[in-house]
C-alpha positions in Angstrom: -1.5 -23.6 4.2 -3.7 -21.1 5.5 -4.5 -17.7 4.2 -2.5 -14.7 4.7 -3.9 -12.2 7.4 -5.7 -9.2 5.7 -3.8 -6.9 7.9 -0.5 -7.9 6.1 0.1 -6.5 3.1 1.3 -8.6 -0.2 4.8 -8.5 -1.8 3.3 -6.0 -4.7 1.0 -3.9 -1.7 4.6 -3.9 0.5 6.6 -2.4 -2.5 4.4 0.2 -3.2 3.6 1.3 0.1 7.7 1.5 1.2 7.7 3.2 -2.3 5.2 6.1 -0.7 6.5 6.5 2.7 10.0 7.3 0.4 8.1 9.9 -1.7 5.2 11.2 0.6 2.6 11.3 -2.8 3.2 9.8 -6.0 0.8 9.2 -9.2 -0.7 5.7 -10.0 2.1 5.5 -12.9 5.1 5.9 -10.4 3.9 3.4 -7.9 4.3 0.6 -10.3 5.2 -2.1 -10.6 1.7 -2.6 -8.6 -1.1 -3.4 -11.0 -4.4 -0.6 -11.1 -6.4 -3.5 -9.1 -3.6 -4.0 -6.1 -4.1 -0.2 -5.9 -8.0 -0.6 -5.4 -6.8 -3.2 -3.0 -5.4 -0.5 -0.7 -7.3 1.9 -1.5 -10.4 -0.2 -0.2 -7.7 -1.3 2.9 -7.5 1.9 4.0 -3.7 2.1 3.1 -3.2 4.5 0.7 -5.2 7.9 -0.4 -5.5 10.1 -2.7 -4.1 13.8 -2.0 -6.1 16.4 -2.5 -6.5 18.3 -5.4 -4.0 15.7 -7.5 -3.8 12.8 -9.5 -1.3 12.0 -6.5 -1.8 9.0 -3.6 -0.2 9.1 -0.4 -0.1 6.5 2.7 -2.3 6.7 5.4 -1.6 5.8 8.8 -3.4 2.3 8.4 -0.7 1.4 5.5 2.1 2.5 8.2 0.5 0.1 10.3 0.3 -2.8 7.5 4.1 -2.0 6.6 5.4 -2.4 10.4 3.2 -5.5 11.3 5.2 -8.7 12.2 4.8 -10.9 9.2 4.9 -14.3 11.0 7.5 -17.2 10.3 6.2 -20.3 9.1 
């Protein structure tokens, strides 16, 4: 099988990034269920940042992108 595209997000990055775009910011401990290292992940994506002056993360326009791209059928 081959690997998944980078651009498309996993079930855990999906769930938290739908989880922001509900909230607008949100600390590390309110995103769960995604581990700390799936938030690196996005971090390092592009996907998600942190706001400013907060312990808060918010979606960029890059994880908007990632949760609307066409996941393809196998």
């Amino acid at each position: 099988m081959p690997a998944r595209a980078r651009h498309l997000p996993t079930t855990s990055e999906r769930e938290a990034l739908q989880r922001l775009r509900a909230s607008g910011e949100m600390t590390l401990k309110a995103i769960g269920p995604a581990s700390h290292r799936t938030i690196l992940k996005m971090i390092a994506k592009g996907w998600i940042e942190r706001a400013s002056e907060s312990l808060a993360y918010r979606i960029t326009p890059d994880g908007e992108a990632a949760l609307r791209a066409k996941i393809p059928v196998r």
